[in-house]
C-alpha positions as CSV (number, residue, x, y, z in Angstrom):
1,X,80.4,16.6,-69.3
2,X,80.9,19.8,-67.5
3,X,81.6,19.4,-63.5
4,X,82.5,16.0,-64.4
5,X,84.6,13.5,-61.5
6,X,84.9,9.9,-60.4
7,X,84.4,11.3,-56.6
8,X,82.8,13.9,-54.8
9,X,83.4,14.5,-51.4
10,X,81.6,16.6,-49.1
11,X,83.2,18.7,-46.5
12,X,87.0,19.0,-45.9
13,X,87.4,18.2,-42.5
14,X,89.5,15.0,-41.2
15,X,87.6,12.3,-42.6
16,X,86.9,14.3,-46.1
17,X,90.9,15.2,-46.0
18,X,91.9,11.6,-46.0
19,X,89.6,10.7,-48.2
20,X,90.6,12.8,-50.7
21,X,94.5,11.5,-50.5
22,X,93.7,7.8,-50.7
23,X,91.2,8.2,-53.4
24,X,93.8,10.7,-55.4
25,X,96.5,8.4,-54.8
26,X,94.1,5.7,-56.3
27,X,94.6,8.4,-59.5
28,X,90.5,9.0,-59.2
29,X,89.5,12.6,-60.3
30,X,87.9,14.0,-56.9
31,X,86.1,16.9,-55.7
32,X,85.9,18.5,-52.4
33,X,83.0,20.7,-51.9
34,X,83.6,22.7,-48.6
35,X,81.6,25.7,-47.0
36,X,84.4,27.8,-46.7
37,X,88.3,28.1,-46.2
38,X,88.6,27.5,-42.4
39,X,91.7,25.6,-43.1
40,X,93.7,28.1,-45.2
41,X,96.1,31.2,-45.0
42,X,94.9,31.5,-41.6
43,X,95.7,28.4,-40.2
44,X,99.3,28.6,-41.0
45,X,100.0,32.3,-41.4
46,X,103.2,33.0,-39.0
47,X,101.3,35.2,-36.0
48,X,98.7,32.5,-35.7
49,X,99.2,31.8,-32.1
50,X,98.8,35.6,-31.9
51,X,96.3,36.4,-34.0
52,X,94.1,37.7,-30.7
53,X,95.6,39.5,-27.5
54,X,93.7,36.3,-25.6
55,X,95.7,33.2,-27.5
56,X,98.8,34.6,-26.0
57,X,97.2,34.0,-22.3
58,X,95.9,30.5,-23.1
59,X,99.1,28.8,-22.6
60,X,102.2,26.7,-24.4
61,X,100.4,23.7,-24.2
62,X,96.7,24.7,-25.0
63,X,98.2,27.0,-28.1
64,X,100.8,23.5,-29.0
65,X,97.9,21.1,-29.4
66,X,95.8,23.5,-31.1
67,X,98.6,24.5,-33.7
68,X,99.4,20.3,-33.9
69,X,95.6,19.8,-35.4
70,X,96.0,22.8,-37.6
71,X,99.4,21.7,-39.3
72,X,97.7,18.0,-39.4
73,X,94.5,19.4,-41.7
74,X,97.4,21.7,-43.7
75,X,99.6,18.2,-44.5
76,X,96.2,16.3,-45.3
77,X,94.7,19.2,-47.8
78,X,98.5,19.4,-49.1
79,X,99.0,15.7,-49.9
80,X,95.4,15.7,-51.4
81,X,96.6,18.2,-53.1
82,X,99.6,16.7,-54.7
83,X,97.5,13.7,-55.7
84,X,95.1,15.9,-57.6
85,X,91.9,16.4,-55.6
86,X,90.2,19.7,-56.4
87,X,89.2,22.0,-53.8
88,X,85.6,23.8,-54.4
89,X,84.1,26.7,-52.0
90,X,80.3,26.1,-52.2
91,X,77.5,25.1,-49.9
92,X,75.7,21.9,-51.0
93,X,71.6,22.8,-51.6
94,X,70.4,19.1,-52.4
95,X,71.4,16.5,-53.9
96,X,70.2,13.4,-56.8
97,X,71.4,10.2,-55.5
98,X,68.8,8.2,-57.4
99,X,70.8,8.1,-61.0
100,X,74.4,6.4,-61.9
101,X,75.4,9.3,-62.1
102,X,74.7,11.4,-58.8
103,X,73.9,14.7,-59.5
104,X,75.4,17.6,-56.2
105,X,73.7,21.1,-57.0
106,X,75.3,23.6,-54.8
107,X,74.0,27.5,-53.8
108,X,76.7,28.8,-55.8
109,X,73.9,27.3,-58.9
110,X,76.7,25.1,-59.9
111,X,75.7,21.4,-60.4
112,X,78.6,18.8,-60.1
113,X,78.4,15.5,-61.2
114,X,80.6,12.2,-59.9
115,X,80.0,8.7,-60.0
116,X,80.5,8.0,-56.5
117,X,80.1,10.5,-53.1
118,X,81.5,10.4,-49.8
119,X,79.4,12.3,-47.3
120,X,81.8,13.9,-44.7
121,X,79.8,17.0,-43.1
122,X,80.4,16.4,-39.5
123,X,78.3,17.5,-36.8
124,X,77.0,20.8,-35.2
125,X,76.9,21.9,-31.8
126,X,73.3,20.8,-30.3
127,X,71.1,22.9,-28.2
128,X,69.0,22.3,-25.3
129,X,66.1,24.1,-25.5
130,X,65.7,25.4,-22.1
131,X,63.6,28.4,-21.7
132,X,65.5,31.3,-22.7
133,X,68.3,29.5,-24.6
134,X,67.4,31.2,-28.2
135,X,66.3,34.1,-27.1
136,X,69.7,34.8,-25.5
137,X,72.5,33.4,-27.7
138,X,75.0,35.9,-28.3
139,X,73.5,37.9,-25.1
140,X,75.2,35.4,-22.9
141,X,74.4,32.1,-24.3
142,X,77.7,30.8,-26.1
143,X,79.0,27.6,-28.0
144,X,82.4,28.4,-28.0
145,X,84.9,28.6,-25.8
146,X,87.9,29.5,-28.3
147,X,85.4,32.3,-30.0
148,X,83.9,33.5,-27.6
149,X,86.1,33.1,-24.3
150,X,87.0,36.6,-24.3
151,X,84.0,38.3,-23.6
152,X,83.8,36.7,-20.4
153,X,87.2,37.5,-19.1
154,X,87.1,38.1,-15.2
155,X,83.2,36.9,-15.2
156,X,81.3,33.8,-13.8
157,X,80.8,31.4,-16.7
158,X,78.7,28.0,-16.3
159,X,79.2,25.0,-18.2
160,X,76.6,22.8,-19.6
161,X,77.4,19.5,-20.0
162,X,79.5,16.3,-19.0
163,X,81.6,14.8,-21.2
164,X,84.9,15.2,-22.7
165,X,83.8,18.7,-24.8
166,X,82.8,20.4,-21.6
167,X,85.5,19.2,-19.7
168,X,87.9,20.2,-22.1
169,X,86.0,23.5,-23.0
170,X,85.9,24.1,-19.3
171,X,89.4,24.2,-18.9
172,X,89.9,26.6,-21.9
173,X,87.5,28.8,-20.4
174,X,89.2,29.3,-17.0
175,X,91.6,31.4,-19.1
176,X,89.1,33.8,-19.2
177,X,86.2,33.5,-16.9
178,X,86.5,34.3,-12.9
179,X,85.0,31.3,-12.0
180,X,83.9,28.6,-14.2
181,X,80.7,26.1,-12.8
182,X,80.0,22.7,-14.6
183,X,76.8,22.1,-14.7
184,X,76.5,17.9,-14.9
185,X,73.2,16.3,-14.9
186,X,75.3,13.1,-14.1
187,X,76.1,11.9,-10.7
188,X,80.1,11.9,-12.5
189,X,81.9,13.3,-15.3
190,X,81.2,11.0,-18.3
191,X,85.1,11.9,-19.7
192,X,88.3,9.8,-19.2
193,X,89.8,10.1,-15.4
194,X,92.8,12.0,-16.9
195,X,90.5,14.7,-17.8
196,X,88.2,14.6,-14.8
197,X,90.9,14.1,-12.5
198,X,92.8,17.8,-14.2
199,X,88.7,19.2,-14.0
200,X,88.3,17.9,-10.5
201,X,92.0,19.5,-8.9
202,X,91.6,22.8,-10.7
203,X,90.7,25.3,-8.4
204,X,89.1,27.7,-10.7
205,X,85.8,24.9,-11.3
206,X,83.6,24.1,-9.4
207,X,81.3,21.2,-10.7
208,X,77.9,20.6,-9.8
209,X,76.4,17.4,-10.2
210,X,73.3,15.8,-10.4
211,X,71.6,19.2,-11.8
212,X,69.7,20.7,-14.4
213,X,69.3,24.2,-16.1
214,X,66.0,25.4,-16.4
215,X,65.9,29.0,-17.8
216,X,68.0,31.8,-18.3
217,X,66.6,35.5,-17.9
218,X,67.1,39.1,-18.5
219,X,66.6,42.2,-20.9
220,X,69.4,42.2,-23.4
221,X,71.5,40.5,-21.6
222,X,71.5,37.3,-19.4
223,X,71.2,38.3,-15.5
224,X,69.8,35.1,-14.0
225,X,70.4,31.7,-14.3
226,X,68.0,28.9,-12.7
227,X,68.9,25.4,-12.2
228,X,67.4,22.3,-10.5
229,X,69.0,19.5,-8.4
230,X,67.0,16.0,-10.1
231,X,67.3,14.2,-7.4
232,X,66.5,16.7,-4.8
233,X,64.1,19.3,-6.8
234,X,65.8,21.5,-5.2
235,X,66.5,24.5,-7.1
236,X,69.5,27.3,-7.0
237,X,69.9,30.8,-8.3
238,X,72.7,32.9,-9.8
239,X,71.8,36.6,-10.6
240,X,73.7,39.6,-11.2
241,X,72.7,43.0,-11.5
242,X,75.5,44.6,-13.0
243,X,77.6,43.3,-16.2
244,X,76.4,39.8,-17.3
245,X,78.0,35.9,-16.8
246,X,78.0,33.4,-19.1
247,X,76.2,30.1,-20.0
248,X,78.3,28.0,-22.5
249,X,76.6,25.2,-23.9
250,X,78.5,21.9,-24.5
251,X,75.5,19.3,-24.6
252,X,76.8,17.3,-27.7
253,X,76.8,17.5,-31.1
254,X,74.0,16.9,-34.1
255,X,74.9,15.1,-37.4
256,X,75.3,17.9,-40.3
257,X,72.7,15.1,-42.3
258,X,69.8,17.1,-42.9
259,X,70.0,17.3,-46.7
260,X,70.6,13.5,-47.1
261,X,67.3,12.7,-44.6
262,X,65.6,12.1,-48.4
263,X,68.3,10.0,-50.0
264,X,70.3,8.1,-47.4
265,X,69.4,5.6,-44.9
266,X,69.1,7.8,-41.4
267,X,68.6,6.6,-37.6
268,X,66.2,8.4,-35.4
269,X,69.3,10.7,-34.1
270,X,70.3,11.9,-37.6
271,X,73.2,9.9,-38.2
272,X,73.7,8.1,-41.7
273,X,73.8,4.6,-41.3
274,X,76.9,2.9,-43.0
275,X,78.4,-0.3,-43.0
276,X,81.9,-1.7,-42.2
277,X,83.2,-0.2,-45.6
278,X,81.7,3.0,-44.9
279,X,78.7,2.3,-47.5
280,X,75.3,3.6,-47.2
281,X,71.9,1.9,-48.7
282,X,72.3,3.6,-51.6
283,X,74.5,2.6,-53.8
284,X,78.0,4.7,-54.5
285,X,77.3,6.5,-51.6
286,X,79.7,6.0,-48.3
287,X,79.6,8.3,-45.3
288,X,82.7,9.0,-43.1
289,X,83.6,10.2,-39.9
290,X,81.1,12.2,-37.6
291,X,77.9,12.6,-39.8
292,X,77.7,8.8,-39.5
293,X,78.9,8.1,-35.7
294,X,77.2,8.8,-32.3
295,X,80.5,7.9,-30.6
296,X,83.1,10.8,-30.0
297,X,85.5,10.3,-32.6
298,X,88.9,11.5,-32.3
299,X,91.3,12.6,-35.7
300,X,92.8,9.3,-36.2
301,X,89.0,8.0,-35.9
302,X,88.1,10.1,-38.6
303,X,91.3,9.9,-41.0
304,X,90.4,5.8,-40.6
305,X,87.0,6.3,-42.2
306,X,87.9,8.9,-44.7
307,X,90.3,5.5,-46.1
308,X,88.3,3.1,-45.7
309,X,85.5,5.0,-47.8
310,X,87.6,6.2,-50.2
311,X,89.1,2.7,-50.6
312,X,86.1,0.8,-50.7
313,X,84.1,3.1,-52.9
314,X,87.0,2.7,-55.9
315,X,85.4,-1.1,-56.8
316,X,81.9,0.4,-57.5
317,X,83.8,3.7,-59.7
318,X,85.7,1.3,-61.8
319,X,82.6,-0.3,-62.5
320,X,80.8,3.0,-63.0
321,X,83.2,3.9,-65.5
322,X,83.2,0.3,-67.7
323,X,79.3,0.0,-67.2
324,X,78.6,3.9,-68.2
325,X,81.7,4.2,-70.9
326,X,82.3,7.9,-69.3
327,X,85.1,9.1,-70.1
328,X,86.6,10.7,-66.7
329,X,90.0,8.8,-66.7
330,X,92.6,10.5,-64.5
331,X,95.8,8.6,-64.9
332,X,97.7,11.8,-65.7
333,X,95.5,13.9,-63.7
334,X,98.2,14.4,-60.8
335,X,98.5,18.1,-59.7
336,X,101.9,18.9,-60.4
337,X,101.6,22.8,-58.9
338,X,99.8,21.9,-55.8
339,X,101.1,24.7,-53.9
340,X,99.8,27.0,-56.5
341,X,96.5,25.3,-57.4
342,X,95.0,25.2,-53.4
343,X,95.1,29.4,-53.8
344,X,95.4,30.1,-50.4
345,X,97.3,26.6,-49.4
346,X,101.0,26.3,-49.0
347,X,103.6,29.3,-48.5
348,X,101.8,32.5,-47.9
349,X,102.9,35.0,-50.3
350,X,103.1,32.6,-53.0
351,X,99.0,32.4,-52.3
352,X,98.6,35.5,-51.5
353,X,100.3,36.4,-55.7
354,X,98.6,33.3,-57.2
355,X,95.1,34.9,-56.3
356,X,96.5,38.4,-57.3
357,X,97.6,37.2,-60.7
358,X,94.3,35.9,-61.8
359,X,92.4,39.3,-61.0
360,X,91.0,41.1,-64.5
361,X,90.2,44.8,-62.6
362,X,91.9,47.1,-60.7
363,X,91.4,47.4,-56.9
364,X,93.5,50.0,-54.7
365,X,93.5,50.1,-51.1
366,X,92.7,53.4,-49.3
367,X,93.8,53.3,-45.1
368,X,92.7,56.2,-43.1
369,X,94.7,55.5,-40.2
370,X,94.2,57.5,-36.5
371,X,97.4,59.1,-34.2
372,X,98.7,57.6,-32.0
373,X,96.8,54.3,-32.5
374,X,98.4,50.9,-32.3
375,X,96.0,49.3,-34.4
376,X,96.7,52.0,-37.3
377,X,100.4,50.9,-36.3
378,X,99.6,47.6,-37.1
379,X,97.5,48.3,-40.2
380,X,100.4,50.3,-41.8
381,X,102.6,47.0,-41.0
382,X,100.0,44.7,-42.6
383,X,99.9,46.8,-45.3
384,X,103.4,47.3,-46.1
385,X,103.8,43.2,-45.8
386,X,101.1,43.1,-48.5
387,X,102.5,45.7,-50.6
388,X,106.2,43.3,-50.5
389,X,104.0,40.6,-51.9
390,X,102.0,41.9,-54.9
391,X,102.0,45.0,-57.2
392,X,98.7,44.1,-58.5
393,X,97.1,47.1,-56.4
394,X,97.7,50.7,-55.2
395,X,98.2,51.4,-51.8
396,X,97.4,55.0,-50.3
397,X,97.4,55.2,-46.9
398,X,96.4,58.9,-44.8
399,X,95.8,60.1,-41.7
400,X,91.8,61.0,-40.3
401,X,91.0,64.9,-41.8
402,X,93.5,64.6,-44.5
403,X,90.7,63.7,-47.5
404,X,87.5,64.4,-46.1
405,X,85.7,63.6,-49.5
406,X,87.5,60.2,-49.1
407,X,86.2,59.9,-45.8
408,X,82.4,61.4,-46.9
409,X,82.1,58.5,-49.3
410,X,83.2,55.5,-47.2
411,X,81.1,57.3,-44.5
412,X,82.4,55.3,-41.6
413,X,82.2,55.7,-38.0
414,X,84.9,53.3,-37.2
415,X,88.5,54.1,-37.5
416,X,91.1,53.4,-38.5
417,X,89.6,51.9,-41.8
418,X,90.5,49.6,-44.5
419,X,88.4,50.6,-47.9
420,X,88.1,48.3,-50.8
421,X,87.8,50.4,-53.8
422,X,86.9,49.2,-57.0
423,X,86.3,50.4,-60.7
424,X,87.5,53.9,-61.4
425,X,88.7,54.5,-57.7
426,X,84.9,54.1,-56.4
427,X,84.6,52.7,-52.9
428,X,83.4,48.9,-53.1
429,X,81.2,49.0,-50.1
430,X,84.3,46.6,-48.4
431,X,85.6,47.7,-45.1
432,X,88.1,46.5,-42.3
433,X,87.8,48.6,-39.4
434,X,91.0,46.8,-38.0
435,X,93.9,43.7,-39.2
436,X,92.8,41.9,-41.6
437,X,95.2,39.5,-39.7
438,X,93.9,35.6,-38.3
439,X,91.3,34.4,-40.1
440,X,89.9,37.3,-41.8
441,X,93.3,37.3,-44.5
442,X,91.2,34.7,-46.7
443,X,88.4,37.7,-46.4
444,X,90.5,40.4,-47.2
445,X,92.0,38.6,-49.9
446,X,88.7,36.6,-51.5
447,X,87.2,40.7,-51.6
448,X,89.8,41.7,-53.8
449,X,89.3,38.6,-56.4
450,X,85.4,39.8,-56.3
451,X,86.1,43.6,-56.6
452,X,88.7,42.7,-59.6
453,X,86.5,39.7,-60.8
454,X,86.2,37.5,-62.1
455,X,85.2,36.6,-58.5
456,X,83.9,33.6,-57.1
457,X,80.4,31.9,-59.0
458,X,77.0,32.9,-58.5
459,X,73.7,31.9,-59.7
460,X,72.6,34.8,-62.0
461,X,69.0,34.4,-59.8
462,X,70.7,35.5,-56.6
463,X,72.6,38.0,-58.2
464,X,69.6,39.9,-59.8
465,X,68.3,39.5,-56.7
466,X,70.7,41.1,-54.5
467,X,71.2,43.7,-56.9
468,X,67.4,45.0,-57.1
469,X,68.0,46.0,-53.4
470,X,66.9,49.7,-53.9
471,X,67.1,50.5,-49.6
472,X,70.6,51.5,-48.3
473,X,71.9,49.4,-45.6
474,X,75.1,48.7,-43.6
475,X,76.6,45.8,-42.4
476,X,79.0,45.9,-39.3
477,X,80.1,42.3,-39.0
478,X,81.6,42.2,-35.6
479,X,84.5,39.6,-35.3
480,X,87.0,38.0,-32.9
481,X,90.2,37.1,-35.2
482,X,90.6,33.3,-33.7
483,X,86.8,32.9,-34.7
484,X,87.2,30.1,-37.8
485,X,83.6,30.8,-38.7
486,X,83.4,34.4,-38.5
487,X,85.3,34.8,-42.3
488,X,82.1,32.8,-43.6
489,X,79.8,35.6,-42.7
490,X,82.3,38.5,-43.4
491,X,82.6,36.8,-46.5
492,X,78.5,36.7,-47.4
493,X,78.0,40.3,-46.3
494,X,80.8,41.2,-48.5
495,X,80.0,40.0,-51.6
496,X,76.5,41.4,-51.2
497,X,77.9,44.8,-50.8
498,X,80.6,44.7,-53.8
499,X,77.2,43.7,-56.1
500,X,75.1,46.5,-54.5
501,X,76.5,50.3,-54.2
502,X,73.5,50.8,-51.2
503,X,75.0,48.6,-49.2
504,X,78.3,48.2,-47.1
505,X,80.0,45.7,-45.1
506,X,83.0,46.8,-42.7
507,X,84.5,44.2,-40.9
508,X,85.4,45.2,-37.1
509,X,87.4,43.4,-34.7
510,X,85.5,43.6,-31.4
511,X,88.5,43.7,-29.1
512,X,88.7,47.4,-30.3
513,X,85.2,48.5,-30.0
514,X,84.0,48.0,-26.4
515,X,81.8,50.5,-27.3
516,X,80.1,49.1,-30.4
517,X,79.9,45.4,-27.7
518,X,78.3,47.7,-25.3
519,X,76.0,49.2,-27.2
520,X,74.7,46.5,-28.7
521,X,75.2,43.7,-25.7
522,X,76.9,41.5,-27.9
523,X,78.8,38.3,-26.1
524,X,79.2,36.4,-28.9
525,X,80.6,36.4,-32.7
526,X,80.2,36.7,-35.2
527,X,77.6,39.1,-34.8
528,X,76.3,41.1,-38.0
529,X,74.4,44.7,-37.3
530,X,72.4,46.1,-39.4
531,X,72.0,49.9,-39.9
532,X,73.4,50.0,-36.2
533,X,70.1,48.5,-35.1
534,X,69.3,44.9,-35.7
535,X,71.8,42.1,-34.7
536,X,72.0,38.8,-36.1
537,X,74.4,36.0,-34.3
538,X,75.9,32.9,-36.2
539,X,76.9,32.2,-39.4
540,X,74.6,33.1,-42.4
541,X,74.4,31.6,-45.8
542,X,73.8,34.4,-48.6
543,X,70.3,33.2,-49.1
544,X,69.6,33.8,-46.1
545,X,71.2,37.7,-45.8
546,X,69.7,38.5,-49.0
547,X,66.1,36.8,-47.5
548,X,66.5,38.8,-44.6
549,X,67.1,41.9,-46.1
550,X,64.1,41.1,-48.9
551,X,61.9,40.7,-45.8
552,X,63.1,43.7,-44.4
553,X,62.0,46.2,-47.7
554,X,58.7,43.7,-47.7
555,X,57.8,44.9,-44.1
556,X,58.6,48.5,-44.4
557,X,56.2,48.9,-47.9
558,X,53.6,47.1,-45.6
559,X,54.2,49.8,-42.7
560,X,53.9,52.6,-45.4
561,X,51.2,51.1,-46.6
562,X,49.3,51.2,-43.8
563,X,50.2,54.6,-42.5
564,X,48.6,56.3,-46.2
């Protein structure tokens, strides 16, 4: 049977990591299904501590603990890895958990099949609600201190929440901010004394207890802030009539469970319910860290579950497999090129040529680079680096005014410029107005494997679909390199533009465009704008671009409509 394993597991963060080593070192075939490579080529390229001007300003020990957890998820995906487990990039649709055989259908229109599943999807940040809150977010409502820190540097930022997360985000965020206000609705932080203690002494917080936000205002941007003392009723402003401040929200975190709600056993807050061993009601189902917990768990929390679900779960698979007769045996199935086979895992330029070496077209790389320009500086670097690595494409790189035909078809107004171009020198629609450095590598290289094919799977439904797109659009996905979710939505926009020559996706690191920020009052990433007019914040599944863009062409018809 196609798609075929003893264990799927879904989402490769700690608890689906360690799962996957104990059940490959159990010699089970396994599948990890994650959303997208936040654990790759960027977490262990070389300049990751300076992948953005702000890391460098954080600190030894901020930038040490963050680089220990990002070498800990490299050593678990490398030793799953080495004990076989296949990596998938695809976002899970719905699932069949009523058959022996449990049935994972993914957007990509793949289907996979296993005869056991551990559910590992974590947990998203949750929102409050307060009036305001949507209507605001990228405008000066945040989640994120590491993201999006940096457009608050020298402003008043206030923290919502009490716990360890806002504590800790807090502290991150008086690397930036002016000022940094916790708002607690708590007569006390609810975080160990170590942490309040370090909150409590630092003389850029101030924390306000026993209080409330109750609604943000402004035009584009957040100007006013209201909160309430609930004890007192009493109630505080903070305005400003220049600039903006910031409201970062840390209020707790929501299970990543809404696709199981049908199949699995849930409690009123969303978590799956499990037992001792991990297992759910249903039966070869276990759940693992996060997703199934309302208590903060820590890595080591996590990496325990991912074991004890991957252990437990191999009773009811060896059963599967004598009950069922399938024939899925893996006792040879032991990777023995792991470094090769994770793509963009292990050494970097031995990634980077894996990926090259398994592209059918041609794809050359045109850089129109600007005088005098430290970012064309550092483009010419990057490119020269990549050029060392792989002679599977042509590099030509010119200064602005040298090949205006060049310049008329990519048709950009930021520069310097990256362009993608495909089949018979065309350009691909695929941009980088700056580095393709941090996280966006996996970006820069997944658009070349699409250009060159045979690129990453798609259903051929969403294909013809994004291909009868007959309006012209561009997309200017505006990133911050230390963002580990902006690539997803670089990534979407992308592959939507290489499968539709009226539309393009440029990539632009925000740090260089105060301009574009400006214009547009963005204060958060990633941020996608369309046609310079519309702005979307967050991640975005393709359904969802493609949907949006669908309604788009739908509304304009009915506008003409009307107006004959």
């Amino acid at each position: 049977m196609k798609n075929m394993y003893d264990l799927i597991i879904i989402g490769a963060g700690v608890a689906g990591l360690s799962a996957a080593v104990y059940a490959g070192h159990a010699k089970l075939k396994v599948l990890v299904i994650e959303k997208t490579d936040t654990h790759g080529i960027i977490k262990i390229a070389p300049d990751f501590t300076n992948a953005h001007g702000a890391f460098s300003e954080i600190g030894a020990g901020m930038v040490a603990q963050m680089k220990r957890q990002a070498l800990h998820l490299v050593q678990l995906r490398k030793q799953a890895m080495h004990f076989g487990a296949i990596f998938n990039v695809d976002e899970v649709r719905d699932v069949d958990f009523s058959k022996d055989i449990k049935e994972v259908n993914g957007f990509s229109g793949e289907t996979y099949y296993s005869l056991g599943v551990i559910i590992a999807t974590g947990t998203k940040p949750e929102t409050l609600g307060f009036v305001g809150e949507k209507e605001f977010a990228g405008r000066g409502i945040a989640y994120s201190a590491s993201c999006d820190g940096d457009f608050f540097v020298g402003k008043d930022v206030f923290v919502i929440g009490n716990g360890n997360n806002a504590a800790g985000e807090a502290m991150l965020l008086t690397y930036f901010a002016k000022k940094v206000t916790i708002i607690a609705n708590t007569p006390r932080l609810n975080c160990s004394k170590a942490i309040a203690d370090s909150v409590l002494s630092n003389k850029k917080i101030d924390v306000k207890f026993n209080t409330d936000i109750v609604h943000v205002r402004g035009t584009n941007l957040v100007k006013e802030v209201m909160f309430i003392n609930n004890q007192t009723a009493e109630t505080w402003t903070h305005k400003v009539t220049e600039g903006t401040f910031g409201v970062f929200v840390f209020a707790g975190h929501l299970p990543e469970s809404d696709i199981f709600s049908n199949h699995t056993e849930i409690d009123s807050s969303g978590y799956i319910m499990v037992d001792k061993d991990m297992h759910t009601n249903v039966s070869g189902i276990c759940a693992a860290g996060e997703v199934r917990s309302k208590e903060s768990i820590k890595f080591v929390n996590s990496a325990t579950d991912g074991a004890i679900a991957a252990t437990s779960i191999q009773s009811h698979i060896i059963e599967a497999r004598q009950n069922l007769g399938t024939i899925i045996y893996s006792d040879n199935f032991q990777n023995q090129d792991a470094e090769k086979y994770g793509i963009l895992y292990g050494d970097t330029s031995k990634q980077i040529q894996y990926v090259m070496e398994r592209c059918q077209g041609e794809v050359s790389i045109q850089a129109i680079l600007k005088p005098n320009c430290k970012v064309s500086l550092g483009i010419r670097n990057f490119l020269d680096e990549f050029a060392s690595i792989t002679d599977r494409v042509s590099i030509s790189i010119q200064m602005i005014g040298e090949n205006p035909m060049l310049e008329n078809e990519i048709s950009s107004d930021a520069y310097p410029i990256i362009a993608l171009m495909g089949e018979n020198g065309a350009y691909s629609g695929v941009g980088y107005a700056g580095i393709p450095g941090g996280h966006e590598l996996e970006s820069f290289v997944l658009a070349i494997y699409n250009i060159a094919g045979p690129g990453q799977a798609m259903s051929d439904n969403l294909r013809g679909r994004i291909r009868s797109i007959d309006k012209s659009y561009n997309f200017k996905i505006g990133v911050s390199l230390t963002c580990p979710i902006c690539p997803e939505l670089v990534q979407v926009c992308q592959r939507v533009a290489i499968l539709n020559n009226n539309i393009t996706a440029e990539m632009l690191d925000l740090q260089h465009y105060p301009e574009l920020r400006n214009r547009h009052d963005i204060m958060s990433v990633p941020a996608l704008i369309i046609n310079d007019k519309d702005v979307l914040f967050g991640k975005k599944s393709i359904e969802e671009i493609v949907g949006y863009l669908e309604c788009m062409i739908q509304n304009l018809s009915a506008n003409l409509s009307k107006a004959n």
